[in-house]
C-alpha positions in Angstrom: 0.0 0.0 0.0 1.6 3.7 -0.9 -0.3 5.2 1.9 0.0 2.9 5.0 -0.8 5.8 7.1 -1.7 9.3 7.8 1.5 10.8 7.8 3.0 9.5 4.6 -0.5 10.5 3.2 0.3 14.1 4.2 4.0 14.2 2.7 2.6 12.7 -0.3 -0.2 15.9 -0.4 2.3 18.6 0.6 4.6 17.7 -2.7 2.2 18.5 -4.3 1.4 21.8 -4.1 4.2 22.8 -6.0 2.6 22.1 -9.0 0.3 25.4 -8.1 -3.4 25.6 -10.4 -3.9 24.2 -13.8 -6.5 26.9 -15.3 -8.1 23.5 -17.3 -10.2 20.8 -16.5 -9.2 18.4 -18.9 -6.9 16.5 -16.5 -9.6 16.1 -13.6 -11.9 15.2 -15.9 -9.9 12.1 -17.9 -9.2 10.7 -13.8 -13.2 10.7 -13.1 -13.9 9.3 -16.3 -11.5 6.5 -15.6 -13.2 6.7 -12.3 -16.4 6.3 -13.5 -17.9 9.9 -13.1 -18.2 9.9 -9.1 -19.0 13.5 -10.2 -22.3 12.9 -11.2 -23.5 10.3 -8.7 -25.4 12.3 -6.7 -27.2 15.7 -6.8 -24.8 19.1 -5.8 -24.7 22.9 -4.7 -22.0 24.7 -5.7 -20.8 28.1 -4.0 -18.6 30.3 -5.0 -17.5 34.2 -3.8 -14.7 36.5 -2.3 -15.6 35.8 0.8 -18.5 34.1 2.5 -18.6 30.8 1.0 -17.5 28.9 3.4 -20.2 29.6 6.0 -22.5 29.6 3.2 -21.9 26.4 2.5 -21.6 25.0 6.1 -24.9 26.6 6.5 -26.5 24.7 3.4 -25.2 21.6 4.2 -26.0 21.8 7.9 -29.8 22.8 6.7 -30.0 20.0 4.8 -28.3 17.5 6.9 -30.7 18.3 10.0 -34.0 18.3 7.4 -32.9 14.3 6.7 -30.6 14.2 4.1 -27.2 12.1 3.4 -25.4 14.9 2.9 -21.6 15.8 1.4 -19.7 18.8 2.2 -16.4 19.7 0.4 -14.3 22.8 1.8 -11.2 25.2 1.7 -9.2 25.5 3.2 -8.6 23.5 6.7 -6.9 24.6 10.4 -6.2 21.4 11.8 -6.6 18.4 9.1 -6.5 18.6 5.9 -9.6 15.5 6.4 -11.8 18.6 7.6 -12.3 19.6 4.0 -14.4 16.0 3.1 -17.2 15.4 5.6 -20.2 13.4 5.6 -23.0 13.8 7.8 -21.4 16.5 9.2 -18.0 14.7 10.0 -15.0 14.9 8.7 -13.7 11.9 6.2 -12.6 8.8 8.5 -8.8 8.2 8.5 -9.2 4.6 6.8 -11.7 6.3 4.2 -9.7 9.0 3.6 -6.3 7.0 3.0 -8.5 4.6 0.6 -9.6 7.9 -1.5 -6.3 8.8 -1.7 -4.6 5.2 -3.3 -7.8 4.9 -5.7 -6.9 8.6 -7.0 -3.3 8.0 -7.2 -3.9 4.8 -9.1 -5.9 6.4 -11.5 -3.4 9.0 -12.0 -0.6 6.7 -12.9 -2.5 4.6 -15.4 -4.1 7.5 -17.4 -0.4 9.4 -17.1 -1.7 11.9 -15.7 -0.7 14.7 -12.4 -3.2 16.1 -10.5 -2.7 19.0 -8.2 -3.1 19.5 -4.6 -6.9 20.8 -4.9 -7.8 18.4 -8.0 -6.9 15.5 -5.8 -8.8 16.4 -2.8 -11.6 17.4 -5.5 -11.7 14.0 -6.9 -10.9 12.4 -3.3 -14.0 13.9 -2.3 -16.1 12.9 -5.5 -14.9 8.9 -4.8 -15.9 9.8 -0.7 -19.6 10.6 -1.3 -20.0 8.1 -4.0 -18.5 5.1 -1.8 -20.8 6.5 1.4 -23.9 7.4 -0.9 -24.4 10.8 -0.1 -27.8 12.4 -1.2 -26.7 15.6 -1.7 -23.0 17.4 -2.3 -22.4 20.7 -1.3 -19.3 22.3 -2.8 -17.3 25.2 -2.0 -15.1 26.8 -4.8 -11.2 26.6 -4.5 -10.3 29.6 -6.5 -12.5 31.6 -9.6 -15.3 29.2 -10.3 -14.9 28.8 -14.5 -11.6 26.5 -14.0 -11.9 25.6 -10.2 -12.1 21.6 -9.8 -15.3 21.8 -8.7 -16.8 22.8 -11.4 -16.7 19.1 -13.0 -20.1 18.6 -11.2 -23.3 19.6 -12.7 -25.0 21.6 -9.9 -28.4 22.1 -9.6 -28.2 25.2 -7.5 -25.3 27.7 -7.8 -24.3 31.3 -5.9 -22.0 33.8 -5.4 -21.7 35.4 -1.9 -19.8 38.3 -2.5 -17.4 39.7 -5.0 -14.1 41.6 -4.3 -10.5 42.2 -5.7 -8.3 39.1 -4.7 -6.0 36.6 -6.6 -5.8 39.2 -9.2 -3.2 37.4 -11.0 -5.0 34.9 -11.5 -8.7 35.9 -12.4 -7.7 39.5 -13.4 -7.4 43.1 -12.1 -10.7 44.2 -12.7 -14.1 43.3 -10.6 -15.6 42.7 -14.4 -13.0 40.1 -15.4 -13.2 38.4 -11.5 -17.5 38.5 -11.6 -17.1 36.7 -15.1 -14.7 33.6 -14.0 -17.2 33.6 -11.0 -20.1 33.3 -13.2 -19.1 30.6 -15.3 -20.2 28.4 -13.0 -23.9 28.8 -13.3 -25.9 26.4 -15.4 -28.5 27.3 -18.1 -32.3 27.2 -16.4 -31.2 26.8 -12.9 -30.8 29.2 -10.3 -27.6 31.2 -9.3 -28.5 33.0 -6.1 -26.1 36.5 -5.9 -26.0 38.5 -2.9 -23.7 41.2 -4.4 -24.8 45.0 -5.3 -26.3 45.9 -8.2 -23.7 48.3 -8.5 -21.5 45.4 -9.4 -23.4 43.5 -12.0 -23.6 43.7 -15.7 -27.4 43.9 -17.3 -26.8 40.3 -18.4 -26.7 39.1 -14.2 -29.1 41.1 -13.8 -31.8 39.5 -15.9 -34.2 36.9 -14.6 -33.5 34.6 -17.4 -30.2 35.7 -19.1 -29.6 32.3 -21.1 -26.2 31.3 -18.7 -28.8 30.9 -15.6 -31.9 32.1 -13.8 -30.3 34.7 -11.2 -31.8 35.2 -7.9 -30.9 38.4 -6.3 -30.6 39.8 -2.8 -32.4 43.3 -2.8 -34.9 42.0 -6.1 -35.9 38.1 -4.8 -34.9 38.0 -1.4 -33.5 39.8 1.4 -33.6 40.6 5.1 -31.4 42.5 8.0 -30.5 41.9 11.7 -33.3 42.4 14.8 -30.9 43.1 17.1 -27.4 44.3 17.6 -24.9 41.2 18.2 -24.9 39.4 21.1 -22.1 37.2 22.5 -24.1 34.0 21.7 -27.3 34.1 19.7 -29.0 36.7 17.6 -32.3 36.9 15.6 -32.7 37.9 12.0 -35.5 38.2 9.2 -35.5 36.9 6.0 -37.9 38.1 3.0 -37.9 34.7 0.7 -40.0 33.5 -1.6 -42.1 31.7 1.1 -42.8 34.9 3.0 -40.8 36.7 6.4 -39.5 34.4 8.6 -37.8 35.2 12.1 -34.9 32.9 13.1 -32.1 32.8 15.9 -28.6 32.0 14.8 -25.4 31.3 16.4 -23.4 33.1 13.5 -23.7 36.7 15.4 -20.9 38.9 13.6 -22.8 41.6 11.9 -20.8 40.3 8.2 -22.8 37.0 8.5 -25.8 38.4 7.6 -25.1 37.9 3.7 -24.2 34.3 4.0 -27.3 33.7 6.2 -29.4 35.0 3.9 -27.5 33.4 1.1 -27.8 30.1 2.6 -31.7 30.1 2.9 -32.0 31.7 -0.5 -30.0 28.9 -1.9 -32.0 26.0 -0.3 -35.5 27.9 -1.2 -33.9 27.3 -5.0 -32.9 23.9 -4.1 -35.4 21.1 -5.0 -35.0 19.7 -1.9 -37.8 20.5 0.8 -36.6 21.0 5.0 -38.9 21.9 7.6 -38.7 25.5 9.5 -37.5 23.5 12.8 -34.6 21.7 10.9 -33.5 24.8 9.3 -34.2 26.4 13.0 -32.1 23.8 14.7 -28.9 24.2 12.0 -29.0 28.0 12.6 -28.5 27.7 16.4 -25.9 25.4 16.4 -24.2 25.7 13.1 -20.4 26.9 14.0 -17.5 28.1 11.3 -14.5 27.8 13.0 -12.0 30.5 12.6 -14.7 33.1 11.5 -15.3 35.4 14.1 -14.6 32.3 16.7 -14.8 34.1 20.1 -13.5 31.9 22.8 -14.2 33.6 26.1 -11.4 34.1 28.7 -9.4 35.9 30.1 -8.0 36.4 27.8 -10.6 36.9 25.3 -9.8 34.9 21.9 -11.0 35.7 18.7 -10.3 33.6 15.6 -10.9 35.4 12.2 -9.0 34.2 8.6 -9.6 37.7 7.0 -6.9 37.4 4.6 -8.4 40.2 1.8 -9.3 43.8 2.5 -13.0 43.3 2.4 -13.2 40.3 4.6 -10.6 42.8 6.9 -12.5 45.7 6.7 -15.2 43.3 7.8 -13.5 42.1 11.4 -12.5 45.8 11.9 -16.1 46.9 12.4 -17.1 43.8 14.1 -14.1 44.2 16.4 -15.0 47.7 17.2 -18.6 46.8 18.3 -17.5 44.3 20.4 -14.7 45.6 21.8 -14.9 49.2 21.5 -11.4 50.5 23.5 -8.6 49.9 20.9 -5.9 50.1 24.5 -7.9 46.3 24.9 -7.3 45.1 21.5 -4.0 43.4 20.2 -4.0 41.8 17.0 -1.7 38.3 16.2 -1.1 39.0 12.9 0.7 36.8 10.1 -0.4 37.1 6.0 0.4 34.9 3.4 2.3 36.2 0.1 0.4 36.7 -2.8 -2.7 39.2 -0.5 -3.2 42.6 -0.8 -1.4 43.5 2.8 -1.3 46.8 1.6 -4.7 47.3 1.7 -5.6 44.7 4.1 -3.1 46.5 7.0 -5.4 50.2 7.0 -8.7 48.4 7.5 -7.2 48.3 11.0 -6.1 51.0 11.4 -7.3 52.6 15.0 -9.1 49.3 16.3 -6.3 48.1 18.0 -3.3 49.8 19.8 -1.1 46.1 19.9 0.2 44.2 17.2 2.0 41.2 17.4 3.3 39.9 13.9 4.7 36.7 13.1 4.7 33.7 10.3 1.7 30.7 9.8 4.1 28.1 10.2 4.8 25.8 6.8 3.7 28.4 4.7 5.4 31.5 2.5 4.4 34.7 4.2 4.8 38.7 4.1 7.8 39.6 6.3 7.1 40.4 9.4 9.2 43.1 9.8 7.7 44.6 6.2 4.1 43.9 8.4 5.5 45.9 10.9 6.9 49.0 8.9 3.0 48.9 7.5 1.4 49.2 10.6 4.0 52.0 12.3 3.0 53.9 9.1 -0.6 54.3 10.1 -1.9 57.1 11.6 -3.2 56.1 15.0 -3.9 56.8 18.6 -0.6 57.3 20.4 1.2 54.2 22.6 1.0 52.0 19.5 3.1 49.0 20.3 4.1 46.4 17.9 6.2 43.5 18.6 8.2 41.0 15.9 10.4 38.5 16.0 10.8 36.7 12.6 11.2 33.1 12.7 10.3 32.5 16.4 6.7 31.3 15.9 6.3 30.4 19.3 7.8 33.1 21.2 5.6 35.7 19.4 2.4 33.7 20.3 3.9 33.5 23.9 4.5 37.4 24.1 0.9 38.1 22.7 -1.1 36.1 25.2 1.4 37.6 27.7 0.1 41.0 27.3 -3.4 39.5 27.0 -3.3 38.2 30.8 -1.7 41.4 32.3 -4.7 43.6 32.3 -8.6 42.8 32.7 -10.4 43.0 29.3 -8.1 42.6 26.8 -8.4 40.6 23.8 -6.1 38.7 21.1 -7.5 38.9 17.6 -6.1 36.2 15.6 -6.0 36.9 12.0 -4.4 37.5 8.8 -4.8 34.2 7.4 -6.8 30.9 8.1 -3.4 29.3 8.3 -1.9 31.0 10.8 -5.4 31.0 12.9 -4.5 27.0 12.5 -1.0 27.2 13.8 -2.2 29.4 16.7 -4.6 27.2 17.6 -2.3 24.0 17.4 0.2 26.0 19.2 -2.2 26.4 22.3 -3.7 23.1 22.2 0.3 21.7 22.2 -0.9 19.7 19.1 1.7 18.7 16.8 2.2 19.5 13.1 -1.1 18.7 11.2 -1.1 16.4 8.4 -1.0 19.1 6.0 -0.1 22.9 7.3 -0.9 24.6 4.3 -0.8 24.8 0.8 2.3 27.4 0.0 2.6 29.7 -2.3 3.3 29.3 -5.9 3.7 31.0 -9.1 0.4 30.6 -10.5 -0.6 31.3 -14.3 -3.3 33.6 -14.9 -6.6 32.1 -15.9 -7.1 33.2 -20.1 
């Protein structure tokens, strides 16, 4: 057996993302053939979006899941095992499963000749997962784009886009036009593409009900709805305006930013052919968790977990953070970015929200310099007494100074962020877990998508 065991599984997986993102499908879609189209054995959702799709899709699958269905979910990226991006039922892919998945995909790729990235073999991993445990109902999150992303092999019967913003520009383009259109691609003529982006942003062909690529469904026109309450540190209720009427719900996801995935989420399963009850879609919404998006984990200290790794997502945790914690002398940030974002824009979103930084590198991964990170932030105008602390290459000691400074005064709070990888490594680093079977996919050169 190639794969005897978890860890040789995870060396195997880390080779391989040097071979960064084919922008084709052809390969992928020779190894499912061979496969036996796993693709198509069962009914999918497919998400796609800036930021937000993620919870979306957590949401929809855990909607569906507690209204009866077998359900698949397929994510991006992970914090502690790379197995949390397959789950079924809710759980992550078994160990045994997984390692199965893994030798069936590589024998395939060795008798059609082929190579298969990092995200294509998870992508096909997942495919053979759901068909083996006959899943009902896949739920997949894009990887990148949506015209070329792996996914896109499936033939979904709902699709959406949760939000639309300037990131991987090198790869999908430098304009919001050029980025909206790889996004597109993935809807599917006569079947609904929920968008909850402005109309602002959207050409007259989105806009129209029945444009020939899809039937859109749009926040604002179809469906829509706003917060009841200001945040709370546990639950909080919204309204939503769907094709069934105003309904009232409580949800678990409080950060004022989840409002467009929540609303995204019930617009995409009002679309979907599949029927759930108001008390399953009830019960998913006040339990439903996305870990290491707006994660508070009381103390002292105070914890919070965000991945914000673009300037919208940033922007985002900077208002949330100032609601919650409103005196920026009780905010230090652990910060750590990944090369390739828009840290330059990503560092100004914060500016004023915090006096503290503490800057460092996600383990396992190519980042931004710290002590570039740092000359970012000293450059912002601020309040006065801004402290920021680095110490490149000393993971640990930086986590160790932060939560320091956390404990030596009542109130205070450490905002993880910056990437979902470092969020990972921090919380690894606190749990005194080691290494996880895959840290992180690093950075590559990556062709642009024609």
């Amino acid at each position: 057996m190639e794969f005897p065991d978890l860890r040789s599984a995870g060396a195997y997986l880390a080779g391989l993302t040097r071979h960064g993102i084919h922008p084709g499908l052809d390969e992928i879609r020779k190894i499912l053939a061979d496969a036996g189209h796993p693709e198509i054995a069962c009914p999918a959702i497919q998400i796609t979006g800036t930021n937000g799709k993620g919870t979306t899709a957590i949401l929809v699958e855990a909607f569906l899941r507690e209204g009866g269905y077998r359900t698949g979910l397929f994510t991006s990226p992970h914090l502690l095992d790379v197995r949390e991006r397959i789950r079924i039922d809710g759980n992550p892919i078994d160990a045994e499963s997984f390692l199965d998945c893994l030798e069936k995909t590589r024998r395939l790729e060795i008798s059609g000749n082929g190579q298969l990235t990092f995200f294509e073999t998870l992508t096909v991993m997942c495919f053979l997962a759901f068909r083996k445990a006959a899943v009902q109902i896949a739920v997949l999150e894009v990887g990148l784009g949506g015209r070329w992303d792996a996914t896109s092999v499936a033939d979904p019967e709902v699709t959406a886009l949760t939000s639309i913003s300037r990131d991987h520009t090198e790869i999908l383009g430098d304009t919001l036009e050029k980025i909206l259109s790889e996004k597109a691609a993935i809807g599917r003529p006569g079947k609904p593409f929920v968008a909850t982006v402005p109309d602002s942003l959207l050409p007259a062909w989105f806009r129209e009900e029945e444009s020939g690529r899809f039937r859109s469904v749009l926040r604002g026109r179809d469906f829509d709805g706003r917060w009841l309450e200001r945040g709370s540190r546990s639950m909080r209720s919204f309204e939503f305006r769907g094709r069934n009427g105003t309904k009232v719900f409580r949800t678990s996801l409080v950060a004022g930013y989840q409002l467009n995935n929540l609303l995204s989420a019930l617009a995409i399963l009002d679309e979907s052919p599949w029927r759930v009850p108001e008390s399953a879609i009830g019960r998913a919404l006040a339990t439903t968790k996305n870990p290491g998006r707006w994660e508070r984990v009381p103390g002292p200290p105070d914890v919070v977990f965000d991945g914000a790794h673009n300037p919208e997502s940033m922007a985002a945790l900077a208002s949330q953070v100032r609601d919650a914690y409103p005196d920026p002398a009780k905010v230090g940030f652990l910060l750590g970015i990944l090369q390739g974002k828009d840290w330059v824009s990503m560092i100004p979103e914060l500016n004023g929200v915090g006096d503290t930084y503490f800057i460092t590198e996600p383990p396992e991964t190519l980042s931004v310099s710290p002590l570039v990170l740092a000359e970012a932030v000293r450059d912002q105008p601020t309040r006065a007494g801004l402290s920021v602390y680095v110490e490149p290459g000393s993971f640990p000691d930086v986590c160790n100074r932060a939560f320091r400074w956390a404990t030596e005064d009542i109130g205070r709070v450490i905002v993880v962020t910056g990437s979902f990888y470092l969020v990972g490594a921090v919380k690894r680093w606190l749990s005194g877990q080691e290494t996880p079977l895959i840290a992180g996919e690093k950075n590559v050169s990556i062709p642009r998508i024609p």
